[in-house]
GUKOL-234470 format. One record per residue (C-alpha): residue number from 1; y, z, x. Coordinates in Angstrom, 3 decimals. Each point is the difference from the previous one (the first is absolute). Layout:
<nodes>
@num->NUM | north->Y | up->Z | east->X
...
</nodes>
This chain:
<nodes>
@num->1 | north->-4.330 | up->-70.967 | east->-21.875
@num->2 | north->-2.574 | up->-0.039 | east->-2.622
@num->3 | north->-4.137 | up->1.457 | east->1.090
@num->4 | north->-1.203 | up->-3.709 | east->-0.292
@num->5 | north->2.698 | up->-1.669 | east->2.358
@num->6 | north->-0.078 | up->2.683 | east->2.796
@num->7 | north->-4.238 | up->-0.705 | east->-0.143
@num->8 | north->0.497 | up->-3.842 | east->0.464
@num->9 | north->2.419 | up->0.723 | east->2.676
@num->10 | north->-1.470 | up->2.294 | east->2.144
@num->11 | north->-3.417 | up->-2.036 | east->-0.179
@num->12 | north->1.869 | up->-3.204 | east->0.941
@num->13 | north->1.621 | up->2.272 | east->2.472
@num->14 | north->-3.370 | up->1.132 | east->1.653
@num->15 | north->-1.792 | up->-3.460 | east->0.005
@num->16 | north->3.148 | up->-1.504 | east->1.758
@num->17 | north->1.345 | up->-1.599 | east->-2.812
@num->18 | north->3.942 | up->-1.003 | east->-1.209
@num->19 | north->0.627 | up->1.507 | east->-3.661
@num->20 | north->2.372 | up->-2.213 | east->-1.586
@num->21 | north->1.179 | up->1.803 | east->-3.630
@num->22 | north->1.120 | up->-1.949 | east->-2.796
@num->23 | north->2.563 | up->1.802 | east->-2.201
@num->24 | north->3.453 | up->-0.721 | east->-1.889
@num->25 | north->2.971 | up->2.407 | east->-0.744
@num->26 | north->2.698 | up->1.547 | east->1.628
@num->27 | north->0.478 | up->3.050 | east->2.190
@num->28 | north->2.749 | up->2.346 | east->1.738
@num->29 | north->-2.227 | up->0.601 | east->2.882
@num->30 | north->1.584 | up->-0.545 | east->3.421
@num->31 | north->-2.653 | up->-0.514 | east->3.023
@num->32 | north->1.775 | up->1.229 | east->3.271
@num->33 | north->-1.580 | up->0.953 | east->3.003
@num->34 | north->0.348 | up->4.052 | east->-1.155
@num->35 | north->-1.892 | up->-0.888 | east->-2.870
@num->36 | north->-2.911 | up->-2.250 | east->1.829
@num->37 | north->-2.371 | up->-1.703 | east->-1.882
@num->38 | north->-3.321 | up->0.817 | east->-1.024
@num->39 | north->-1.903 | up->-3.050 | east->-0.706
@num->40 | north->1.712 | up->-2.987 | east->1.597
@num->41 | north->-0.889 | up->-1.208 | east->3.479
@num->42 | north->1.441 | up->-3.024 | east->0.246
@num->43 | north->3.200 | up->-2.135 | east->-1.407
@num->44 | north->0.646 | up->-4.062 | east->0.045
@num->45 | north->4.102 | up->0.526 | east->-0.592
@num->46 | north->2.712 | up->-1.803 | east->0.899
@num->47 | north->2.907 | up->0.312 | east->2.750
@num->48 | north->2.652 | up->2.117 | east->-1.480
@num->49 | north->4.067 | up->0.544 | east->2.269
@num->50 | north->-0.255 | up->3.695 | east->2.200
@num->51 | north->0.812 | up->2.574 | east->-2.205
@num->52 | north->-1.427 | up->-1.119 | east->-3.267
@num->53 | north->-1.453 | up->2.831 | east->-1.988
@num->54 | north->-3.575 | up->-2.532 | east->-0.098
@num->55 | north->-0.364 | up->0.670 | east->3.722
@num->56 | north->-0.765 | up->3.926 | east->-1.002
@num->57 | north->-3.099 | up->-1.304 | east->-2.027
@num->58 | north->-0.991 | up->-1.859 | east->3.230
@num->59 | north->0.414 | up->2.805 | east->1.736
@num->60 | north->-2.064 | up->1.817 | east->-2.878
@num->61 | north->-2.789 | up->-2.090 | east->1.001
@num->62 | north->-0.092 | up->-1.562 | east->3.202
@num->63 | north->2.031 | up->3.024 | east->2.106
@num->64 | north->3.321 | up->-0.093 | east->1.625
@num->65 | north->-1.181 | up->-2.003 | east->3.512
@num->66 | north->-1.950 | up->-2.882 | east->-2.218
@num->67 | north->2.942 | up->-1.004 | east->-2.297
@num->68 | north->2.237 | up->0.174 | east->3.355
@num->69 | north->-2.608 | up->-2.327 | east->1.981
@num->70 | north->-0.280 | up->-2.093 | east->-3.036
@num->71 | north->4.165 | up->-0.345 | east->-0.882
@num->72 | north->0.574 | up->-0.945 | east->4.357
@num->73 | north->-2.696 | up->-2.214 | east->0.037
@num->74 | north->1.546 | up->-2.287 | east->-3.340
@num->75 | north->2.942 | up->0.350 | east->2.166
@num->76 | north->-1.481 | up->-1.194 | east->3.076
@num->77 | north->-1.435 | up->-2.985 | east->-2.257
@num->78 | north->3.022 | up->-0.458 | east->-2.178
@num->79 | north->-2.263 | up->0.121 | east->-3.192
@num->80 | north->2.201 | up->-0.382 | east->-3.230
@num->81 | north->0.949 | up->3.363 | east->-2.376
@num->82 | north->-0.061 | up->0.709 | east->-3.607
@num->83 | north->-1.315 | up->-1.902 | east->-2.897
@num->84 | north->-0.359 | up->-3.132 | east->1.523
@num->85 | north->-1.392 | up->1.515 | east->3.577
@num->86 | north->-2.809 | up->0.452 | east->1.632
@num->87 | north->-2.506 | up->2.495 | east->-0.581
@num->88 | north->-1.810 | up->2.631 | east->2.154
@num->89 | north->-3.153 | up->2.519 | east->-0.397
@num->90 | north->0.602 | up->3.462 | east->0.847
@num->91 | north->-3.592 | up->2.178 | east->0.890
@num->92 | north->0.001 | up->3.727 | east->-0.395
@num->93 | north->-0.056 | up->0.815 | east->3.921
@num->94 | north->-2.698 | up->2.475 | east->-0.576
@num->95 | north->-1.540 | up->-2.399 | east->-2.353
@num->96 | north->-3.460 | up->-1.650 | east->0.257
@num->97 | north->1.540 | up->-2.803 | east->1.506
@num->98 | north->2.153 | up->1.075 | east->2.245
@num->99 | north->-2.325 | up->-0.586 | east->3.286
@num->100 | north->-1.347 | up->-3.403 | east->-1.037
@num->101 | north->2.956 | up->-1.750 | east->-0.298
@num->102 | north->1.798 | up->1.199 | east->3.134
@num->103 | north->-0.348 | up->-3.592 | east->1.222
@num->104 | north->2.199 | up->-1.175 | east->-2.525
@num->105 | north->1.967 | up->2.664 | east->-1.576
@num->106 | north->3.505 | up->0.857 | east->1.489
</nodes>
């Protein structure tokens, strides 16, 4: 990541701020849970079937119990799948979030 990103993202970081990037290409990266990410905290994605390869980069970001709460509770609420689906927010569990939305957050 270049010097002049990683500044803008660690001060939106520490003042409690989203960092939303702009960019355009292509890339053979993979985000899986092994991997982690580094700078993203949160994810509006949609609902993909159980075993997907997509549900790793939820896992990537959100943890293992989120994306489970998440997938039975769009069960429990029959909310539509794929492209045409619902959508649902995944927060980092030990993001800055994570306690202020336990009223509403799976």
């Amino acid at each position: 990541m270049p010097g002049t990103s990683a500044r803008l993202i660690n001060a939106a970081k520490a003042d409690g701020r989203r960092a939303i990037g702009a960019a355009e290409g292509r890339t053979e990266l993979v985000v899986m849970p092994e991997r982690g990410v580094r700078v993203v905290d949160r994810l509006l994605t949609g609902l993909h079937e159980p075993g997907a390869s997509h549900l790793l980069m939820l896992e990537a970001v959100a943890g293992r119990a989120a994306v489970d709460r998440g997938y039975t509770e769009a069960v429990r609420r029959l909310y539509l799948w794929h492209e045409f689906g619902d959508v649902h927010l995944l927060l980092r569990e030990d993001g800055p979030h994570a306690e202020s939305c336990s009223g509403n957050c799976w």
